[in-house]
C-alpha positions in Angstrom: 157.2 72.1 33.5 154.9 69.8 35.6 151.8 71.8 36.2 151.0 69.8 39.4 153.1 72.0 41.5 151.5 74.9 40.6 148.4 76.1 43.2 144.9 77.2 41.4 144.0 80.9 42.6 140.4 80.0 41.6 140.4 76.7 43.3 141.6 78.4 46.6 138.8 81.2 46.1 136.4 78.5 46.2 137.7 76.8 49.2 137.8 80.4 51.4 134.1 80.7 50.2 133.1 77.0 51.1 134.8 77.5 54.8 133.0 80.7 55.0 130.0 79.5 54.3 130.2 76.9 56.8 131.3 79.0 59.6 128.4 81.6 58.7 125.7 78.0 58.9 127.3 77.2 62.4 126.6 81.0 64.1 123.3 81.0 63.0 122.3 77.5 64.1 124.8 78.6 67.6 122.0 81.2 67.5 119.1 79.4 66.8 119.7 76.8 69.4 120.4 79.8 72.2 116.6 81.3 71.2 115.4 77.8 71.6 117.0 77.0 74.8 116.1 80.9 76.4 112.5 80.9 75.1 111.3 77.4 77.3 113.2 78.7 80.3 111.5 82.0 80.2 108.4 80.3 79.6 108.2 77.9 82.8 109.4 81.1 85.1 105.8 82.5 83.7 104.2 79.3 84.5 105.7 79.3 88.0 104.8 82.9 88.5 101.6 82.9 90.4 99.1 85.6 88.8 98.2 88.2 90.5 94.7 88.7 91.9 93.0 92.1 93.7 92.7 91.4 97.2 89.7 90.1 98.4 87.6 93.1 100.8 86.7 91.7 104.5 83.2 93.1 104.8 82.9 94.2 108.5 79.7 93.8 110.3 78.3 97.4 111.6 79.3 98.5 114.7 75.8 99.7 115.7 76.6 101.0 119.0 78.8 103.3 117.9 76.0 106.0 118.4 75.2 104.3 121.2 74.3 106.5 124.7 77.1 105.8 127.4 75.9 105.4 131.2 78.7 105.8 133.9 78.2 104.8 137.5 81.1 106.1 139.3 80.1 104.4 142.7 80.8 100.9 141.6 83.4 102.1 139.0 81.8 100.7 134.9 80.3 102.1 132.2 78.1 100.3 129.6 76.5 101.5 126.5 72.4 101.8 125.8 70.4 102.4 122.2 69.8 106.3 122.1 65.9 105.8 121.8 66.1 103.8 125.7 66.2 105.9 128.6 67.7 104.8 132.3 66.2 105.0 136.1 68.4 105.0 138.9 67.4 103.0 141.7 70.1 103.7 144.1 68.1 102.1 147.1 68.4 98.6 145.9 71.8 99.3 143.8 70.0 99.2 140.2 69.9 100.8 136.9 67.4 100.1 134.3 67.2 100.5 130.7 65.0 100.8 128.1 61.8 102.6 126.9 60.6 101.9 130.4 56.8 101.6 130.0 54.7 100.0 132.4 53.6 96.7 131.8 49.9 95.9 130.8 48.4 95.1 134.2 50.7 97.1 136.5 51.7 100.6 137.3 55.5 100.4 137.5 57.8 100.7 134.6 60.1 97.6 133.6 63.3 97.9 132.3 64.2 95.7 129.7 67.6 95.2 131.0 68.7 96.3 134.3 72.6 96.4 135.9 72.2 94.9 139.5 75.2 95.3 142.6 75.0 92.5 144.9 77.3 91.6 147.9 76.5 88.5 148.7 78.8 85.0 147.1 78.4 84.6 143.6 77.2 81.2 143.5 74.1 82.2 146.1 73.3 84.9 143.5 73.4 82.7 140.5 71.3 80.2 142.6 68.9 82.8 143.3 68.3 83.9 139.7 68.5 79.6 138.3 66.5 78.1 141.4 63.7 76.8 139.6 61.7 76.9 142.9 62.6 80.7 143.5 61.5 82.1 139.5 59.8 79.0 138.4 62.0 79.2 135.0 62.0 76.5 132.2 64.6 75.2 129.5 67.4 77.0 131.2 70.3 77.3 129.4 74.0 78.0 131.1 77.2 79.4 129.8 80.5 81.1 130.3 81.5 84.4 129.0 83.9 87.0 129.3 82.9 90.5 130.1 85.7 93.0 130.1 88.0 90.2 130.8 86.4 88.5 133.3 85.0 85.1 133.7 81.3 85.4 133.8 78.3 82.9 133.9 74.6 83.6 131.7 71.9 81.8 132.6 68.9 82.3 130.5 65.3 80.9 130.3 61.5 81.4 130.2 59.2 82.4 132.8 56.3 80.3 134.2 53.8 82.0 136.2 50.9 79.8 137.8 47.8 81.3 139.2 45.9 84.3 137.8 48.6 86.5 137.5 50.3 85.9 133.6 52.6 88.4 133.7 55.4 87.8 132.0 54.3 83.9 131.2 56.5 82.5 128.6 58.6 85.8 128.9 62.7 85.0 127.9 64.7 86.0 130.7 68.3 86.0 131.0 71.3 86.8 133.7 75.0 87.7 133.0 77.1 87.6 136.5 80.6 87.9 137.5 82.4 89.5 140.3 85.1 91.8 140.7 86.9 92.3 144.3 83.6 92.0 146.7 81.6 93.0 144.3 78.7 90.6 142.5 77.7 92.6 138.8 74.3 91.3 137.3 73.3 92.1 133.9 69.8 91.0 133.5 67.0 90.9 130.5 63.4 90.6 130.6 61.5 90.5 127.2 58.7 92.9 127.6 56.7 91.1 124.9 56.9 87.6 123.5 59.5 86.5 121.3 61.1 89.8 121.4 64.3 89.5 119.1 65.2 92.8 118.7 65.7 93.6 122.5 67.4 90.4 123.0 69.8 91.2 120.1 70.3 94.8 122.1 70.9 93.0 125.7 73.6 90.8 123.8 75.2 94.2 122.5 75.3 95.7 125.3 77.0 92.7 127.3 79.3 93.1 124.8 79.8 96.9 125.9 80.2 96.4 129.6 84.0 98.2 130.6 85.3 98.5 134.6 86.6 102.4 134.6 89.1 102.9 137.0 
């Protein structure tokens, strides 16, 4: 009997356990070639990702009028804001309010606001000419500019007092002018330093420009 026809059980064992040894190689390098592909992938999405970073805190500058006194003229219809330590006068004759801690000037026997709130009714260029006219207060290095005051167009006009003669009051003094009109109505916010070089009041005429509202 010719052996050759005859299959070997233990040489068919061994080819099962080659096959399966082969098939068990390719699954794991299937799954090491998946980790490998997944793990770049997830790492560039991190690298896109911006980080995150705590938002960054707008410091506000103080509102310090917000304890500010409120004056209210009802005849010409505004309202405007003054430091609590000032105190205003009335002076209804010539339309005028005036602000501030109202002592007299050295020399004189009247107070002097600091800044006053003036109602003309004249044109608005003859008042700004009037208050710029170097002839009329003898003012240097005047400086002009347009603003808005409660949403109106308004011109400041600000400069320094010369006085000539015997009389130095207010020689050298910063003076400055805020006008615009509403209807017929001319509004002038002035400033007068009461000493030289007198920041701090300038600072609070700026301010309360910046307070100036038309009630209705």
């Amino acid at each position: 009997m010719n052996n050759s026809q005859y299959s070997n059980p233990g040489s068919k064992k061994h080819i099962t356990r080659t096959v399966f040894l082969i098939l068990v190689l390719v699954l794991i390098s299937g799954i090491a070639y998946g980790v490998w592909k997944i793990k770049p992938a997830s790492m560039t999405d991190e690298q896109i990702t911006e980080p995150t970073t705590p938002e960054s805190t707008i410091q506000l500058e103080p509102d310090i009028t917000a304890d500010w006194k409120v004056y209210i003229n009802e005849k010409y219809e505004y309202e405007i804001k003054y430091p609590s330590s000032w105190l205003f006068e009335e002076y209804p004759v010539i339309n005028s309010v005036g602000f501030g801690n109202l002592p007299p000037p050295e020399g004189t026997g009247e107070a002097s606001p600091t800044v006053a709130v003036d109602i003309f009714s004249d044109s608005l260029p003859e008042t700004i000419k009037r208050f710029s006219d170097k002839d009329h207060l003898n003012l240097r290095d005047i400086i002009q500019d347009s603003i808005i005051i409660d949403n109106l167009k308004a011109t400041k006009i600000e400069g320094y007092i010369v006085r000539e003669g015997p009389i130095k009051i207010y020689d050298g003094f910063k003076t400055a002018g805020v006008f615009f009109q509403k209807g017929n109505t001319i509004y002038v916010i002035s400033f007068v330093e009461q000493y030289k070089n007198d920041l701090e009041d300038y600072e609070i005429f700026k301010r309360m420009i910046s307070t100036f509202r038309f009630v209705d």
